[in-house]
C-alpha positions as CSV (number, residue, x, y, z in Angstrom):
1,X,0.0,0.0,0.0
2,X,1.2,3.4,-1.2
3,X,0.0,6.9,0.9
4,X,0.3,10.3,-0.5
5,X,0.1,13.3,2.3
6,X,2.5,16.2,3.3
7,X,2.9,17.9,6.2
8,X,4.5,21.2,6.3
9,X,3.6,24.6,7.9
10,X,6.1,26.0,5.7
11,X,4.0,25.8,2.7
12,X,1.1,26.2,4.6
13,X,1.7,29.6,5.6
14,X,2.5,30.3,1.6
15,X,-0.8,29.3,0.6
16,X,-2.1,31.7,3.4
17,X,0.1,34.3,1.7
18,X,-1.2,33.7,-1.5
19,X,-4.4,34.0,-0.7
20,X,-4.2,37.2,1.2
21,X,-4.3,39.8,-1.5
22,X,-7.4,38.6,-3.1
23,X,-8.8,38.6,0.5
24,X,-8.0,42.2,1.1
25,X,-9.2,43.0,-2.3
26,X,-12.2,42.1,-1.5
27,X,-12.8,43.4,1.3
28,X,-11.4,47.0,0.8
29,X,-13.9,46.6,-2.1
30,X,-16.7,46.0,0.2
31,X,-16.3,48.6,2.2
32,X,-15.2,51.0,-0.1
33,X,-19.2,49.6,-1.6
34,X,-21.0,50.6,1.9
35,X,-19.3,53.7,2.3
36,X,-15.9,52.8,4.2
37,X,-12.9,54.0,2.0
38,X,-10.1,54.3,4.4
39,X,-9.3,50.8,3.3
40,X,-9.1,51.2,-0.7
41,X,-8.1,54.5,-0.8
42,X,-4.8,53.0,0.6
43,X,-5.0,50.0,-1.9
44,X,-5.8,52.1,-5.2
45,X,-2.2,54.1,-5.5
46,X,-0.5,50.6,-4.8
47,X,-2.4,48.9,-7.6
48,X,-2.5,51.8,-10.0
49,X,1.8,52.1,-9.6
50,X,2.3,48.4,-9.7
51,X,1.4,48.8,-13.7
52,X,-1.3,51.4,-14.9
53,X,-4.9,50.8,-14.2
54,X,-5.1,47.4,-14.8
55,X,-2.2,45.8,-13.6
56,X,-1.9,41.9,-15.1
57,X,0.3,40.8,-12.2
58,X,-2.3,41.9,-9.5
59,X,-5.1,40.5,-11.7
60,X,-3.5,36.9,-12.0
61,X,-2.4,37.2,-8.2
62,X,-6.2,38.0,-7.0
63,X,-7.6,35.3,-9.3
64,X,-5.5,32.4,-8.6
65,X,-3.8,32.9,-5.5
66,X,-6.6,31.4,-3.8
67,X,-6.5,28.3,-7.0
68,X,-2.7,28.1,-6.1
69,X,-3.5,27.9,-2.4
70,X,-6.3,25.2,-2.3
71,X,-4.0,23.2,-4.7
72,X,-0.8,23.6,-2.1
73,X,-3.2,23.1,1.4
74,X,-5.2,20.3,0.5
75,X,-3.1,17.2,0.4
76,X,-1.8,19.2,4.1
77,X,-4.9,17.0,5.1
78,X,-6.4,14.8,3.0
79,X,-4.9,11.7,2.9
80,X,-4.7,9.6,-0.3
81,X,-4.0,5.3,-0.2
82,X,-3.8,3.3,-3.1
83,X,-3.4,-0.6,-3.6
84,X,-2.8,-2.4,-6.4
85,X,-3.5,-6.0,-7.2
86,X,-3.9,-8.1,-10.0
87,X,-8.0,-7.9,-9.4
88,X,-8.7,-4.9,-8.2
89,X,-7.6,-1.1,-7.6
90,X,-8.5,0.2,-3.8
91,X,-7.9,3.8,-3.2
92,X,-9.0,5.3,0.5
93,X,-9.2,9.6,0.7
94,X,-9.4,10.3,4.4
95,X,-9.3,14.0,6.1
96,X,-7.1,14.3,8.8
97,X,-7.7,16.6,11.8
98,X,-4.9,19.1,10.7
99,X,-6.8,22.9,11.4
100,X,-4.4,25.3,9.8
101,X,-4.8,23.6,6.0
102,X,-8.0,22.6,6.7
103,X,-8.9,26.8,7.4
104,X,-6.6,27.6,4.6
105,X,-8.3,25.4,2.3
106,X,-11.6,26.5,3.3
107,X,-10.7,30.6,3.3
108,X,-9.4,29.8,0.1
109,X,-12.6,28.1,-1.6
110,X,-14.7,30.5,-0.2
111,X,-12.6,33.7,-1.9
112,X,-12.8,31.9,-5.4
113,X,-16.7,31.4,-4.4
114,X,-17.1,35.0,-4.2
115,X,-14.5,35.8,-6.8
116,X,-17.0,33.6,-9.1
117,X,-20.4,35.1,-7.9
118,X,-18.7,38.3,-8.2
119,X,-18.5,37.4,-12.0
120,X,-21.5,36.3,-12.5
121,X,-24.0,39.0,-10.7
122,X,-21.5,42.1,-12.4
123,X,-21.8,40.7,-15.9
124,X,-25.7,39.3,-15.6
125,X,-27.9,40.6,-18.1
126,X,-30.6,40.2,-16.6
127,X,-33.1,43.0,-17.0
């Protein structure tokens, strides 16, 4: 029997990283929405220096950070087991009780939730 599964803060704490600037996109977004702008009127010089008004680096961070995130955090926890025999292919997923990827993972999934939603309500047609 064969078992896949890593276990490293280290990397971890990158996905965490990675994740963060889509996180406080959003959110300065928000409240810049409701009427709070302390938050993005610190964010908007950054992002308009870092490469004109629509800076591709910042774009491809924010959008798949979070993807690069969920795909470093989630073998953190999950636990893969294969066995081979000449009849038959078993393979076992199990979820270990590991919190910090597990939160990650989660924090993660739900940014590119709301990331998608985003998406879909702005460009709706609906009428």
């Amino acid at each position: 029997m064969k078992t896949a599964t890593f276990k490293n803060n280290n990397i971890t704490t990158i996905a965490l990283v990675l994740a963060l600037p889509a996180a406080c996109f959003i959110v300065s977004n928000l409240l810049n929405e409701i009427g709070i702008t302390g938050l993005y009127s610190i964010m908007e010089p950054i992002m308009e220096n870092a490469g004109g008004k629509e800076p591709i680096g910042w774009n491809l961070l924010i959008l798949f950070g979070p993807v690069v995130a969920v795909l470093l955090t989630i073998f953190q926890f999950v636990r893969i087991e294969w066995h081979f025999t000449q009849k038959e292919f078993s393979l076992h997923f199990s979820v270990q009780k590991r919190w910090f990827p597990i939160l990650v993972t989660a924090a993660s999934i739900g940014l590119l939730a709301f990331i998608f939603f985003y998406m879909m309500i702005e460009n709706c047609n609906c009428h």
